[in-house]
N, C-alpha and C positions, 0 to 999 in steps of 0.2 A: 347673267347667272339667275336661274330661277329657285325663288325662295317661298319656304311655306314653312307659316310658326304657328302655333297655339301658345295663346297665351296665358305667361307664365301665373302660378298662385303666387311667388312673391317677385318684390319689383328687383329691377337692374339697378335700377339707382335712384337716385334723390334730386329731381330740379334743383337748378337755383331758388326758386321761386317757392322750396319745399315740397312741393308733393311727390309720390311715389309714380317711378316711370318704369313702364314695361315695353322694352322695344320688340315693334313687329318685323318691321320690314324697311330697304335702304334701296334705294338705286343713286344713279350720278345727280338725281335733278332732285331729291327730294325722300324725306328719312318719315316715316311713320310710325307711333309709338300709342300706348293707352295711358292716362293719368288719371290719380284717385290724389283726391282732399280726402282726408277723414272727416267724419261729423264734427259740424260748429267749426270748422279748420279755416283757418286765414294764412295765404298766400303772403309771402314776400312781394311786394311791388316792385318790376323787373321791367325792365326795357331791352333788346334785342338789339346789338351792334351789325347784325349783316344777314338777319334770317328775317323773313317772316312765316305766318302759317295761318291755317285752317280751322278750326278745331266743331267736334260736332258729338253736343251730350246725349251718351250714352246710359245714363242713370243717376238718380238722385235730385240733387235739385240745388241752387243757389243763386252768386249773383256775380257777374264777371263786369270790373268795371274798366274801364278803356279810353286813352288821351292821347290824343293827337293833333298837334298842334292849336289851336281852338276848341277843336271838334271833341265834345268828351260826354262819356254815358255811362250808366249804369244800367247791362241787359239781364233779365228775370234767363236765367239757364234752369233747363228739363230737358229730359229726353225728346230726340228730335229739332234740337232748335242747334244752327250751324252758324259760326261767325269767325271774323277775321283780326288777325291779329298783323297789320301791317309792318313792314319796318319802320323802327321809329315810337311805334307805338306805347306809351307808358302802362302796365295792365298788371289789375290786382282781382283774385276772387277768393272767395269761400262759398263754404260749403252749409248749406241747410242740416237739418237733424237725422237723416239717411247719409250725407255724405257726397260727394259728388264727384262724376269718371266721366270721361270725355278720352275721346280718339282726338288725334291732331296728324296732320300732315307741317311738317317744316322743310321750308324751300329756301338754299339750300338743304343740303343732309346736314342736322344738327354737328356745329366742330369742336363745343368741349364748353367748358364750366365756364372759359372766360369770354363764351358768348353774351351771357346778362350783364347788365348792371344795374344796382340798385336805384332806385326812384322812391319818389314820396309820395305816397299810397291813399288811397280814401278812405282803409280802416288800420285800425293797432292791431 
């Protein structure tokens, strides 16, 4: 099925994770969507039971942080800068004083609310 959206002024719905989601586009292998942090916005710390994903900022500015097993960071996000979010992975961000949007790809296609669950996060 071939599919073409513009994206919406308001969102579809609301992450686990709290930000606003506007979905684009779905095939069998992988569900693509836009998300917005509002300014100074802090994320819910969420972990992923069977997806992972892509994500690549589109505007604003902040700080996405990420744990995996050992391995764990805190990345500076702007526009232009692409990173991964594995299965597995424990992941928290917010958002700078503009506010912060990113595209993501989730492989498989996103299957519902009781994909996250909560984790303990780097900020309140």
């Amino acid at each position: 099925m071939l599919q073409t959206k513009t994206l919406a002024a308001e969102p579809d719905a609301h992450a686990p994770d709290g930000s606003e989601v506007r979905l684009l586009a779905a095939l069998k292998g992988g569900s693509f969507a836009h998300f917005t942090l509002g300014p100074q916005g802090v994320s819910a710390p969420v972990a992923h039971r069977t997806v992972e994903e892509i994500w690549y900022v589109v505007a604003g500015s902040g700080e996405v942080w990420r744990k995996l097993g050992e391995e764990e960071s805190v990345t500076a996000a702007a526009p232009g800068v692409a990173l991964t979010i594995p299965l597995g992975t424990h992941f928290q961000f917010r958002a700078g004083a503009q506010g912060l949007s990113f595209v993501a790809v989730t492989m498989p296609p996103w299957p519902g609310a009781e994909e996250a669950f909560a984790v303990t996060g780097k900020w309140e």
